[in-house]
KEDO-774204 format. One record per residue: residue number from 0; residue in one letter; x, y, z of N, C-alpha, C, CB in turn. Coordinates in Angstrom, 2 decimals, padded with zeros to 5 digits. Glycine has a CB too. Layout:
BEGIN
<pt NUM,A,<X,Y,Z>,<X,Y,Z>,<X,Y,Z>,<X,Y,Z>> ...
// end
This chain:
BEGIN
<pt 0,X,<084.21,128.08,112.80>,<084.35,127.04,111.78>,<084.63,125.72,112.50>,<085.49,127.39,110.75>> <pt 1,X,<083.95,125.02,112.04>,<084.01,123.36,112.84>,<085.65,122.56,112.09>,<082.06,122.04,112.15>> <pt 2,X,<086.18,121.32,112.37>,<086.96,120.80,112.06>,<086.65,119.97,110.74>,<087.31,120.30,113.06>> <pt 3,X,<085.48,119.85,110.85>,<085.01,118.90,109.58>,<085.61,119.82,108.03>,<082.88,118.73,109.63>> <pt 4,X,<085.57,121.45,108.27>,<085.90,122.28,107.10>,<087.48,122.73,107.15>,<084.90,123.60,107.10>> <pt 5,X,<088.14,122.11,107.57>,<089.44,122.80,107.27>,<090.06,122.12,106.78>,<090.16,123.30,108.14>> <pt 6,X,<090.96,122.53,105.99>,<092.08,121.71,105.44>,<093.11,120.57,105.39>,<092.50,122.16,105.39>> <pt 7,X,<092.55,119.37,104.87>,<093.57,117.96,105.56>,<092.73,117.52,106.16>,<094.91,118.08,106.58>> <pt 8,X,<091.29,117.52,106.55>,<091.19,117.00,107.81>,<089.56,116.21,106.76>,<091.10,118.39,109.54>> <pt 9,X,<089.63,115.30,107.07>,<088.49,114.35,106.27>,<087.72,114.03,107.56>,<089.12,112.77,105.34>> <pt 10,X,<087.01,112.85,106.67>,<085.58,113.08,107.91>,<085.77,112.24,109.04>,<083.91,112.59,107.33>> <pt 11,X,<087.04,111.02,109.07>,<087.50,109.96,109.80>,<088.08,110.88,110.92>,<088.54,108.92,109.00>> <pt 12,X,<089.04,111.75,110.39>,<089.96,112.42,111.32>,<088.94,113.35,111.90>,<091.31,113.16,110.64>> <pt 13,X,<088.14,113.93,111.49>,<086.97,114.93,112.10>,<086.43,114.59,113.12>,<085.88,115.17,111.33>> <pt 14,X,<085.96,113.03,113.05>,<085.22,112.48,113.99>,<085.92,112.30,115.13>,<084.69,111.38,113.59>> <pt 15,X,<087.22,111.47,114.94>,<087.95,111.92,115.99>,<088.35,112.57,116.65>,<088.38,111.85,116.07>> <pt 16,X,<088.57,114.11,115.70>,<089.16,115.69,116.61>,<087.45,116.10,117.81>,<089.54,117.69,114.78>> <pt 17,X,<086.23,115.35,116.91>,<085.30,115.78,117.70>,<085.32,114.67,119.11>,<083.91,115.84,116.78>> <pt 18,X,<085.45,114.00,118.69>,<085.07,112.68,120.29>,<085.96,112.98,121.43>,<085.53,110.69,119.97>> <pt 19,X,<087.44,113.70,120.70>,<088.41,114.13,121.87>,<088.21,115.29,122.42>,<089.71,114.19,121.53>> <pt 20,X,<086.96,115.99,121.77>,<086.66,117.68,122.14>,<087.15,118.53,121.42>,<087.12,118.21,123.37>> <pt 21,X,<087.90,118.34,120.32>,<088.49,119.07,119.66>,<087.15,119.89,118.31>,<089.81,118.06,119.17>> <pt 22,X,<086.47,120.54,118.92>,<085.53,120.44,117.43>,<085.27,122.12,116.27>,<083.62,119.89,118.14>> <pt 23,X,<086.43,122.61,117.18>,<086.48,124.45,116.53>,<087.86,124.27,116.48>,<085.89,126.11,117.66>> <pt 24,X,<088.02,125.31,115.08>,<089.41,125.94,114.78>,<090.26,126.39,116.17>,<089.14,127.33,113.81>> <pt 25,X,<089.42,126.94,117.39>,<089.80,127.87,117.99>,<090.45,126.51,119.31>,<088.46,129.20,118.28>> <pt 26,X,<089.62,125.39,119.40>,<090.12,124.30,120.34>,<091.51,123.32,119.70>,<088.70,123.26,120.61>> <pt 27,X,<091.43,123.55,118.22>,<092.96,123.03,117.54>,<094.03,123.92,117.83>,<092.99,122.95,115.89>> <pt 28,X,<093.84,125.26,117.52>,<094.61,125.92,117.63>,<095.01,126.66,119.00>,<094.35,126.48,116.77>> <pt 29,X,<094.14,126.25,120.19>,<094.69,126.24,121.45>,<095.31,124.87,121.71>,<093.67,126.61,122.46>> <pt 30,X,<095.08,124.08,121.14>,<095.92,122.47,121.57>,<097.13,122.14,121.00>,<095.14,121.16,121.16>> <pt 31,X,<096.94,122.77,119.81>,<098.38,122.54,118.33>,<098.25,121.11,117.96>,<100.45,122.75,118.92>> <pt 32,X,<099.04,120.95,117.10>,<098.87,119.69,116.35>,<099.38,118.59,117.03>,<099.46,119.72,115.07>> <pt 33,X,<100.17,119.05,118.18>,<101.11,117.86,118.81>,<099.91,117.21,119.79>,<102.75,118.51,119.83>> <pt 34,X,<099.37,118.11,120.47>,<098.42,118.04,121.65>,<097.13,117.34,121.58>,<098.09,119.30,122.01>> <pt 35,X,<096.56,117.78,119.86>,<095.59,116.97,118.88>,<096.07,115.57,119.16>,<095.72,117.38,117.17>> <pt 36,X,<096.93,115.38,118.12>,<097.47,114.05,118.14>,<097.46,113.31,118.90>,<098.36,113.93,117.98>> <pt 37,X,<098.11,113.89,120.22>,<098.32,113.24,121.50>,<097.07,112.93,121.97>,<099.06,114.02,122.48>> <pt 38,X,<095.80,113.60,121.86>,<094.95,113.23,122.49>,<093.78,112.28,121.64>,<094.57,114.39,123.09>> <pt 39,X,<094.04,112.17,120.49>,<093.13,111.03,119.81>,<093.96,110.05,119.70>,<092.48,111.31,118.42>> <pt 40,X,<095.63,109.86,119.99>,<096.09,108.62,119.99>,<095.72,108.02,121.48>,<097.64,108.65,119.61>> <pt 41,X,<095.22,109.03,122.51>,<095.34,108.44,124.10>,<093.90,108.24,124.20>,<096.04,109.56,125.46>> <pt 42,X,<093.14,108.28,123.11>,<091.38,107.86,123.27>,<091.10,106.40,123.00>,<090.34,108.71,122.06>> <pt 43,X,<092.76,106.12,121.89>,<092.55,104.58,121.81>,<092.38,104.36,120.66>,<091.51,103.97,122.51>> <pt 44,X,<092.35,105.55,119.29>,<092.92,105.29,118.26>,<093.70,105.28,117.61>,<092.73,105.40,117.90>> <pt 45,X,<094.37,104.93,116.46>,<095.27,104.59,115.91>,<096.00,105.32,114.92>,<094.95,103.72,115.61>> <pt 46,X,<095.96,106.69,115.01>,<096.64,107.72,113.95>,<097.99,107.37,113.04>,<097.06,108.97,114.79>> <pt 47,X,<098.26,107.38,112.26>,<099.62,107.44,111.97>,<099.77,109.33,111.66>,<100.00,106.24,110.47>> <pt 48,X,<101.40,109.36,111.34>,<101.77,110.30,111.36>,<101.22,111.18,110.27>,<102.87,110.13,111.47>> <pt 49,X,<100.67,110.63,109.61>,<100.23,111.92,108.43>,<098.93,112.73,108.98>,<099.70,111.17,106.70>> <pt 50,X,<098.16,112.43,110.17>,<097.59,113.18,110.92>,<097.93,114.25,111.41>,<097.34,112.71,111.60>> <pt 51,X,<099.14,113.61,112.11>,<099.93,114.40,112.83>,<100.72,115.83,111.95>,<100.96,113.33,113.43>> <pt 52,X,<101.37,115.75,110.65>,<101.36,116.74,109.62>,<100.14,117.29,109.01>,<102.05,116.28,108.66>> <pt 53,X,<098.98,116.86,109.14>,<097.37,117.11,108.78>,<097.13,118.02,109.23>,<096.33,116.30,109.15>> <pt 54,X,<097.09,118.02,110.89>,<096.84,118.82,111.45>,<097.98,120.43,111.47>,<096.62,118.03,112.52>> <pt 55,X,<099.14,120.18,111.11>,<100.00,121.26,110.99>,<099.85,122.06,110.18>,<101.03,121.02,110.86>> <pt 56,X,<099.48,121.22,108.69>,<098.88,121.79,107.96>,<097.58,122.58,107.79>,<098.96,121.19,107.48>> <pt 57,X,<096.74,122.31,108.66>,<095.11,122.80,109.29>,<095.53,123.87,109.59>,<094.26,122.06,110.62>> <pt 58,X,<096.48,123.64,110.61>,<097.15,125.14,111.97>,<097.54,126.09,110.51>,<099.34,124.61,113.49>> <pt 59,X,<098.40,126.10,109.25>,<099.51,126.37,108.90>,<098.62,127.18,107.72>,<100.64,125.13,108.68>> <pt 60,X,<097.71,126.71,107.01>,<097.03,126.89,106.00>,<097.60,126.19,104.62>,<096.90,128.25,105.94>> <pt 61,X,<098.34,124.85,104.54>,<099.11,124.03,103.96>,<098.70,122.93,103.44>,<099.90,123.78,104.60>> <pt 62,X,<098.74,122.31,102.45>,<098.46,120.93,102.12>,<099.51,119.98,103.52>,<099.05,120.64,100.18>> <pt 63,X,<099.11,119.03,103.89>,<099.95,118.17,104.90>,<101.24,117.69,103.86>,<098.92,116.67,105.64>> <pt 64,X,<101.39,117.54,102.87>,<102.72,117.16,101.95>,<103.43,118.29,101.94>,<102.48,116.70,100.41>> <pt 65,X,<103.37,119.40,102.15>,<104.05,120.85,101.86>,<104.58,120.90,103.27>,<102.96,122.29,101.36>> <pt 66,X,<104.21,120.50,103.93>,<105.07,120.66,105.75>,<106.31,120.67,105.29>,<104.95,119.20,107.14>> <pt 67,X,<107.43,121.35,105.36>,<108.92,121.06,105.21>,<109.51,120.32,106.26>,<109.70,122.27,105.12>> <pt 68,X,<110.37,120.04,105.85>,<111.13,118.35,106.56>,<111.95,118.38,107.78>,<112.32,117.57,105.49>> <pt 69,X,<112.37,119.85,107.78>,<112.82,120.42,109.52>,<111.38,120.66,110.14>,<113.90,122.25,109.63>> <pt 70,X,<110.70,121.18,110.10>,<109.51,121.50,110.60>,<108.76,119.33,110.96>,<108.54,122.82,109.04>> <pt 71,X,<108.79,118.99,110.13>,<108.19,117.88,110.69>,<109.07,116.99,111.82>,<107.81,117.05,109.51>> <pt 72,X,<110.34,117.25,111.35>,<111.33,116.63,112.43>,<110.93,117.16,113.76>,<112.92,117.00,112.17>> <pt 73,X,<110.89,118.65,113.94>,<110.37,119.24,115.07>,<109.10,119.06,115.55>,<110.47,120.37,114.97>> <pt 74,X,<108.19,118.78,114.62>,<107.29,117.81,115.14>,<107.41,116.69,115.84>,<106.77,117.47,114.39>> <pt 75,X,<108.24,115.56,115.10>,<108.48,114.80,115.80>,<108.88,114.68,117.39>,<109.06,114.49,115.18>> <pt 76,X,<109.98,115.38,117.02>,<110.77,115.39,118.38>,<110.01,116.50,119.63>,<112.49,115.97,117.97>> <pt 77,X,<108.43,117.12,119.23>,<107.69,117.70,120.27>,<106.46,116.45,120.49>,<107.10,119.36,119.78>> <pt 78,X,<106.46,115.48,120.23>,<105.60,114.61,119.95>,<106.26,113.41,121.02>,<105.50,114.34,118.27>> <pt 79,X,<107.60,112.84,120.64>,<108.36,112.07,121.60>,<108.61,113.03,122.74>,<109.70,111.48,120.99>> <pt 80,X,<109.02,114.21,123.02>,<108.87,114.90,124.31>,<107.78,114.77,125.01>,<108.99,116.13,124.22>> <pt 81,X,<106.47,115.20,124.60>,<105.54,115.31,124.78>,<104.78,114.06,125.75>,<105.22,115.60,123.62>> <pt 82,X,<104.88,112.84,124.61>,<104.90,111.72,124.92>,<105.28,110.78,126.17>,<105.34,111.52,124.19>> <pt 83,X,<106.26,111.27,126.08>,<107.21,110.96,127.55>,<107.08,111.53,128.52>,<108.48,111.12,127.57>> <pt 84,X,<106.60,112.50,128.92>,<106.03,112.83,130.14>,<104.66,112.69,130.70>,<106.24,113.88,130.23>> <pt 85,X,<104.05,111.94,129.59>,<102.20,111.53,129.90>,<102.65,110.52,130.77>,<100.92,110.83,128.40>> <pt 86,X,<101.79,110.05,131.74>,<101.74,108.89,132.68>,<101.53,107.45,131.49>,<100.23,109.16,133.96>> <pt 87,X,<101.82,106.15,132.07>,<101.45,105.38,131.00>,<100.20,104.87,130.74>,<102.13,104.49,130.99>> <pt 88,X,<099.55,104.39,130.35>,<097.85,103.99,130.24>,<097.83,102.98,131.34>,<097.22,103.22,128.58>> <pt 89,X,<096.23,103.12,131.98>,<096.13,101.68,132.39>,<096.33,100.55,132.30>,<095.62,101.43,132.43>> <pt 90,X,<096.27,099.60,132.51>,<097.07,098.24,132.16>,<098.21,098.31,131.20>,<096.15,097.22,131.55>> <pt 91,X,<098.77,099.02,131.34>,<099.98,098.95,130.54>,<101.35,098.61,131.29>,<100.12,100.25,129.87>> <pt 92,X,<101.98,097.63,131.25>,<103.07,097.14,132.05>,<104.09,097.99,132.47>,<103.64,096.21,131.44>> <pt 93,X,<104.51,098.40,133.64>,<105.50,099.23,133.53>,<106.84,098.84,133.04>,<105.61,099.72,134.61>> <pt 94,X,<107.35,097.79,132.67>,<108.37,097.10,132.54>,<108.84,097.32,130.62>,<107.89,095.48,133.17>> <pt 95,X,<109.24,096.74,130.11>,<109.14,096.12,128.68>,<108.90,094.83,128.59>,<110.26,096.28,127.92>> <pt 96,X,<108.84,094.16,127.28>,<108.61,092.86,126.93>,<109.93,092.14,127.53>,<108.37,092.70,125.32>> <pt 97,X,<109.11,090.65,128.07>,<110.36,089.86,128.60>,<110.79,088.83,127.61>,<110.06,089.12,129.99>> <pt 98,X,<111.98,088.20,127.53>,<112.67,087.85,126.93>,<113.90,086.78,127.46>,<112.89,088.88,126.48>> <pt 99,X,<113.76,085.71,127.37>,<114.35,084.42,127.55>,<115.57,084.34,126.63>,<113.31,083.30,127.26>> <pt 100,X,<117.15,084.00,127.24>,<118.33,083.91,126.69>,<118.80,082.67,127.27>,<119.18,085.08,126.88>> <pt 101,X,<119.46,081.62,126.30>,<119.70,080.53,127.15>,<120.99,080.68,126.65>,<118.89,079.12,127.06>> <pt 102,X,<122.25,080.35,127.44>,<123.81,080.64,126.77>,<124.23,079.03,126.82>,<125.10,081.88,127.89>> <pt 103,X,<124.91,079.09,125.61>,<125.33,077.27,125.58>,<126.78,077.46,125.69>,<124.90,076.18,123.90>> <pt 104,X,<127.49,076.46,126.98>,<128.84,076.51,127.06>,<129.23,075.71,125.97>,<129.38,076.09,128.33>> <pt 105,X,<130.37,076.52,125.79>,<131.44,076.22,124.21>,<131.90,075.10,124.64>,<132.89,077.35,123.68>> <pt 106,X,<132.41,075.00,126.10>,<133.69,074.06,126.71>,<132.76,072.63,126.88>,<134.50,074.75,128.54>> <pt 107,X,<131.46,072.41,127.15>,<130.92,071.20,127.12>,<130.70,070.74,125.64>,<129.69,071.23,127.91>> <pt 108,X,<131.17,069.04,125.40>,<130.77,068.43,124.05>,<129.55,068.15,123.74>,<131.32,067.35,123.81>> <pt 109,X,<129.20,067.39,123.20>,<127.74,066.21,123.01>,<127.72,065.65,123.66>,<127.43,065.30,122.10>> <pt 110,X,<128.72,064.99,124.39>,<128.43,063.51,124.99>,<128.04,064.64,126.84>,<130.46,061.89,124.86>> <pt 111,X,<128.40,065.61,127.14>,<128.10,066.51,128.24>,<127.27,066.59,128.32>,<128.38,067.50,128.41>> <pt 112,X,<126.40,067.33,127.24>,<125.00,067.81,127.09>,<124.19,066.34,127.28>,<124.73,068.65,125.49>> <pt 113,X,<124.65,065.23,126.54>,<123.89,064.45,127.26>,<123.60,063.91,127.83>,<123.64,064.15,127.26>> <pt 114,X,<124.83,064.00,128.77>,<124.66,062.83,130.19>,<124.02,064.21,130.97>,<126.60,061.87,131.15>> <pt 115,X,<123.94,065.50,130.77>,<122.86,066.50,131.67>,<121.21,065.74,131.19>,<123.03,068.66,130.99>> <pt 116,X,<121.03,065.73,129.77>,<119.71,065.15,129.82>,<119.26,064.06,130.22>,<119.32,065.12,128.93>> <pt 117,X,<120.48,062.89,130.52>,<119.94,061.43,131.03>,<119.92,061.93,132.62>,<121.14,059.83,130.64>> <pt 118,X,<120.37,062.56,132.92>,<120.31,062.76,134.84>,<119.13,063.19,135.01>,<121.38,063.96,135.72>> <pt 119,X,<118.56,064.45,134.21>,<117.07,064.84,134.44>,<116.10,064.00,133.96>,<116.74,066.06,133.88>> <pt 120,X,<116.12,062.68,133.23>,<115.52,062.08,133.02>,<114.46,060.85,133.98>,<116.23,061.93,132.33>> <pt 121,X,<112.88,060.97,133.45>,<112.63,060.29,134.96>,<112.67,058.46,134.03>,<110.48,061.00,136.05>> <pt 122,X,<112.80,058.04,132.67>,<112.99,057.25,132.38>,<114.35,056.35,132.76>,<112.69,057.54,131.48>> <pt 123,X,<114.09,054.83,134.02>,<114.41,054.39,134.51>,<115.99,053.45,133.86>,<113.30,054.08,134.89>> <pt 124,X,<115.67,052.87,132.12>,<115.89,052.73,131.23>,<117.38,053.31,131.19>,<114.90,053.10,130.54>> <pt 125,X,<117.28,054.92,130.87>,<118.06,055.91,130.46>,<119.49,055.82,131.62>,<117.09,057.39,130.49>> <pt 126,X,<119.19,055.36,132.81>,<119.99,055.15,133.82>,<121.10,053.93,133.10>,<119.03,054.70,135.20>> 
// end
């Protein structure tokens, strides 16, 4: 049975389980739903999580809304495991986003702050 016929799984998500190789019951259910997931989010599309219960439901014989709510947590948390041990993508920064903090001393007034801006000033005037 191909992926296009099982349960939860429409023709968007189909196309995708096929482009990642996923295209038999028998290649989902050697990958599991976490592994699915993982591998059409690392092709460069954009799943949200109701895939990710889609497919449990596929594995499970379930509507994806009937997943119970410990069971999806454990999803989750095999999904962030999972996750975290893949290498990171190409061009992907190893760092996080940077972020500029400027701290303003309490103990300087107005008239401080602005004799700092007339010193850096190249207007002759300002002297």
């Amino acid at each position: 049975m191909s992926t296009e016929r099982l349960r939860n799984i429409g023709p968007k998500s189909a196309a995708w389980l096929r482009q990642v190789g996923l295209r038999s019951v028998e290649d989902l259910q050697a990958t599991g739903a976490v592994g699915a997931f993982l591998k059409v989010r690392r092709a460069g599309f954009k799943p949200s999580l109701n895939l990710l219960y889609s497919l449990e439901g596929a594995l499970v014989g379930s509507h994806w809304q009937e997943i119970p709510e410990d069971r999806r947590h454990q999803l989750l948390a095999e999904l962030e495991q999972a996750s975290a041990q893949l290498p990171a993508p190409r061009g992907t920064p190893v760092g996080g986003p940077v972020s500029t903090t400027r701290y303003v001393d309490e103990d300087a007034g107005p008239a401080d702050a602005d004799a700092d801006n007339d010193a850096d000033s190249d207007d002759p005037e300002a002297d």
